[in-house]
C-alpha positions in Angstrom: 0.0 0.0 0.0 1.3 3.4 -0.7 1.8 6.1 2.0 -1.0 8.3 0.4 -3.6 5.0 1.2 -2.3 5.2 4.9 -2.8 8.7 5.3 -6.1 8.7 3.5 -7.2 5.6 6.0 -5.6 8.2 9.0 -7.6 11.3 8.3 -10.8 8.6 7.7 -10.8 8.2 11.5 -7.7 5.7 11.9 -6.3 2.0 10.7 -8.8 -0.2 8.3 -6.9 -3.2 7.6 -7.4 -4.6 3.9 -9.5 -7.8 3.5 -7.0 -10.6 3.0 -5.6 -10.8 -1.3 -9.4 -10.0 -2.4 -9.7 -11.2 -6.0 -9.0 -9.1 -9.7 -11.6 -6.7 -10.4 -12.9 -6.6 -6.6 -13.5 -2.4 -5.6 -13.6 -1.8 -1.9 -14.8 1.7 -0.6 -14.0 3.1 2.4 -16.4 6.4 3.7 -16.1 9.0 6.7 -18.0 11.9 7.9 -17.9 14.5 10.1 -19.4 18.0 10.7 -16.6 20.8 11.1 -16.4 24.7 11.0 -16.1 26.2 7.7 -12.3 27.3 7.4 -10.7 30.8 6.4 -10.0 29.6 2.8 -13.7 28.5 2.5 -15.2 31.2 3.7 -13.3 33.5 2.0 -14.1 31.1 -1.7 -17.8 31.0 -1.1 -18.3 34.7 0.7 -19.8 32.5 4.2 -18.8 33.0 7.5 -16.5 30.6 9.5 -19.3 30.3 12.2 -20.6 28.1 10.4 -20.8 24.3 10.7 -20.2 22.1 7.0 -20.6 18.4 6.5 -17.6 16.8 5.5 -17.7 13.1 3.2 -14.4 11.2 2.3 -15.0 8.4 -0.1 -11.8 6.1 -1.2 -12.5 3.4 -3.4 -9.5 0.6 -3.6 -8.7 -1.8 -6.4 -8.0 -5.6 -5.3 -4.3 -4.9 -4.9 -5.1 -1.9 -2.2 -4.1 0.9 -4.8 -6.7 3.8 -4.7 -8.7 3.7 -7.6 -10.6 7.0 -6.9 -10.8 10.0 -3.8 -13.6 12.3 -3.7 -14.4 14.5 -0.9 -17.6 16.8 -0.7 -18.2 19.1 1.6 -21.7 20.3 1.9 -22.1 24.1 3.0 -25.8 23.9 4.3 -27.3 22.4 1.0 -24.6 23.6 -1.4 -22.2 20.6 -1.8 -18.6 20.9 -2.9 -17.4 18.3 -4.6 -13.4 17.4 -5.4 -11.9 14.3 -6.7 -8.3 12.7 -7.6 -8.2 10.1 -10.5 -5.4 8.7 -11.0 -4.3 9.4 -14.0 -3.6 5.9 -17.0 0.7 6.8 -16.6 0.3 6.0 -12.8 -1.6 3.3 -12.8 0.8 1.7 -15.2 3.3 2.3 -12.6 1.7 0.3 -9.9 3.5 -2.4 -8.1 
């Protein structure tokens, strides 16, 4: 597993060991939540105030081999989610292990 996977499974609320060698093609997801206050950044980016409380949803989906296969997070401002992702991209797959 690479260090990014640990540190996504960290900031999902701590260690989720892998299913023993699951088989080709098998897509595990992994999800967290939490409610937090809006940050500086945010509040500056969507012109809200940082007294506010967002909703916060980390998905990580893993291929049979543990790699990530896709990271989205959305953060939803009181009905107004934000949605980012991280693909990776066809050169980095290749380069798996």
């Amino acid at each position: 597993m690479t260090d990014q996977g640990r540190s996504d499974r960290a900031r999902l609320g701590g260690e989720v060991e892998p299913p023993p060698r699951a088989p080709v093609g098998t897509v595990r997801m992994v999800t967290g939540s939490r409610a937090r206050q809006v940050n500086d950044q945010e509040a500056h980016d969507f012109g809200i105030s940082t007294d506010r409380v967002c909703l916060e949803i980390e998905q990580i989906f893993y291929d049979a081999d543990d790699d990530v296969l896709r990271h989205t997070v959305t953060v939803d401002f009181s009905g107004t989610p934000y949605v980012t992702r991280r693909v990776p991209t066809p050169e980095e797959l290749a380069r798996r292990e």
